[in-house]
Residue, then its C-alpha position, 0 to 999 in steps of 0.5 A: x828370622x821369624x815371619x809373622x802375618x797381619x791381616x788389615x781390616x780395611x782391605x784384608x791383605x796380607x803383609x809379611x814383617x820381618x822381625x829380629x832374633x832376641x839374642x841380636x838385641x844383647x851386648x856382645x860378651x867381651x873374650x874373656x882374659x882367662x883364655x888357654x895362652x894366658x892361664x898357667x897352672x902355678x901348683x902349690x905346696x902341699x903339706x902332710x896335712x892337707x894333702x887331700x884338699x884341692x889345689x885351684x890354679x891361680x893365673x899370672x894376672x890376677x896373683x899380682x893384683x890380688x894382695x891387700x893393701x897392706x901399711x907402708x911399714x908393719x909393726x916391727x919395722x915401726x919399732x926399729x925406727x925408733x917409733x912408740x906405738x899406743x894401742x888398745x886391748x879388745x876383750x868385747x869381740x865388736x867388730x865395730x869397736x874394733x873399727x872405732x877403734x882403728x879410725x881413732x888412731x890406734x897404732x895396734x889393737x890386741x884382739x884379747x883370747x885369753x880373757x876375752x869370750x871369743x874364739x878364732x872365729x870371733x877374732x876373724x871379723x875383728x881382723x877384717x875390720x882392723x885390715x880396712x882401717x889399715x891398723x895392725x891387729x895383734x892376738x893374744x892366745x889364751x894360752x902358750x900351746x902349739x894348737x892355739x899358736x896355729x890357729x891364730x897364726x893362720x889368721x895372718x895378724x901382724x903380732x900374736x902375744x903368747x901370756x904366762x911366759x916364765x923361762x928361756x925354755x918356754x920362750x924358745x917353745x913358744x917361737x918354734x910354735x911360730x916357725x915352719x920345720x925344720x926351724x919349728x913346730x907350726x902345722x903348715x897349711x900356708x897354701x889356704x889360710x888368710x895368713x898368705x892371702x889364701x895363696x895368692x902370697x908367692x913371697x909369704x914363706x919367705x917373709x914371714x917371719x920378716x912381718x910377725x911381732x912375736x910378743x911374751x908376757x911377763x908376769x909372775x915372780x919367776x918371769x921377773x927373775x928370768x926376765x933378760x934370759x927370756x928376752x934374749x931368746x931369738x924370736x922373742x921380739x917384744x916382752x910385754x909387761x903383766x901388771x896384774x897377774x904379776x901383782x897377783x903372783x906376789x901376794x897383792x892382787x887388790x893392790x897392784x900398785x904395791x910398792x914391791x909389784x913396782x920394783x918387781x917391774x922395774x927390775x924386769x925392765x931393766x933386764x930387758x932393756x939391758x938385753x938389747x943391742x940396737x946396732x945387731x938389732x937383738x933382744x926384745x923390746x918394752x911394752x905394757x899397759x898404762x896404768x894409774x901408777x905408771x901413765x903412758x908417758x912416764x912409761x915412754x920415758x923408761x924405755x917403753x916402745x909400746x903401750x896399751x892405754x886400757x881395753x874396750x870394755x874398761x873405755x865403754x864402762x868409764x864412759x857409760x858411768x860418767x854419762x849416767x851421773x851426769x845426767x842424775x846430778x843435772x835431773x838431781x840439780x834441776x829438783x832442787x832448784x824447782x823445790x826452790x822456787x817452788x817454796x820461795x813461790x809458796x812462801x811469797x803469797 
């Protein structure tokens, strides 16, 4: 306690005051959950390559409440209910437009490396925007490798689309990328990375293959004569179909609505809708993009489970362009009509 003495100026006596310790006046700290009885260590795999790293214990009642909300059904759990999923390609690495996006409505957006300026720490912020607006993000690697594999898969997205795939062989390569050993090739670092909630994911191990929609594109002359091969490959849950590319391959790259390039896809999809068998729930299914000469609902029709109705920069481009003749055919209309009244004006007096 602390003593503090006042003299009074009209009969200078002393008086003493009692006055309370400071750290009597703050909040009393609430005990804090983490005490010794209720902190048990949970130590984590490590695997050859990250053996150095430091491995935090994660308490019992914080690892069961730690998961983000995820949709009620993924991806290819949508797929198996027969749904038909319509999603967007992102190519500008905007944050914003993939959350614009999300909240449109989109069932999925492909966060697209392969044409796309970003990398792996561009795709991030896209994926975060994309998980608060509850949408699936797919990845599309830039190209068909073990490394880019890895790292797009430590991102946890629900779908990664791996492009340029030709043959069975390649298919099969392209899977074992997205398994752990001994099944696969993929570099485990699963105790750290946002693909199992940085840890907090006891069940991601076992799951993981449960919830990731592996995709293969097809599009050249070669993946088109292998087309029911590739799609038979376990693993290989959806063949997306490469308009473009497959136009190029063929010799009509300024016309991909080419005749041949349309039966060339249709024969692709024929040999992938015959590789499925619903009832065992083998073989891979459809998707692509619409396009001019093939719209979403025609494609719906050929058996299409998923299809891509255009890419963010081509939706901004239209948009622009139709706003900016817009507003010069009105200021363009508006000329004319005051010349108009001008010239009636000059002529009436």
């Amino acid at each position: 306690m602390l003593s503090i003495n006042t003299t009074s100026a009209a009969t200078a006596a002393t008086t003493t005051t009692t006055v309370a310790p400071f750290s009597s006046l703050l909040p009393k700290p609430k005990p804090h959950s983490l005490t010794p009885s209720n902190f048990k260590v949970q130590p984590l795999p490590l695997s050859t390559s990250s053996k150095f790293l430091t491995q935090l214990p994660i308490p019992e009642s914080i690892r069961s409440s730690a998961a983000v909300a995820v949709p009620p059904l993924n991806l290819k759990s949508r797929l198996r209910n027969g749904d038909t999923l319509y999603g967007l390609f992102l190519l500008s690495f905007s944050p914003t437009l993939a959350e614009i996006a999300a909240l449109a409505g989109y069932d999925f957006v492909v966060v697209d490396m392969e044409h796309g300026p970003g990398s792996i720490r561009d795709a991030l912020p896209c994926i975060h925007a994309l998980a608060a607006a509850n949408t699936a993000a797919i990845l599309r690697v830039p190209e068909s490798t073990a490394v880019w594999a890895k790292k797009a898969l430590d991102l946890g997205p629900q779908g990664i689309m791996f492009p340029m795939i030709d043959t069975a062989q390649s298919a099969r390569q392209v899977v074992s990328f997205c398994r752990y050993p001994p099944d696969g090739l993929r570099g485990a670092a699963h105790p750290i990375v946002r693909a199992s909630k940085y840890g907090f994911d006891d069940g991601y191990i076992g799951n993981y293959l449960d919830e990731l929609l592996i995709m293969c594109q097809v599009e050249s002359e070669e993946g088109v004569a292998n087309a029911g091969e590739i799609a038979a490959v376990d693993g290989v849950d959806c063949m997306q179909m490469g308009p473009l590319d497959l136009s190029a391959s063929l010799g009509y790259l300024w016309d991909p609505g080419n005749k041949k390039v349309r039966e060339a896809l249709r024969e692709a999809e024929r040999k992938v809708l015959d590789s499925r068998n619903d009832d065992v729930e083998s073989g891979a299914y459809l998707a692509g993009f619409a396009t001019p000469f093939s719209g979403a609902k025609d494609m719906r029709s050929r058996g299409y489970h998923m299809v891509s109705g255009g890419a963010d920069i081509g939706l901004f481009r239209s948009a622009a362009a139709e706003d900016v003749i817009a507003f010069k055919t009105s200021v363009s209309e508006s000329d004319e009509e005051e010349e108009k009244d001008c010239d009636d004006k000059y002529w009436s007096e």
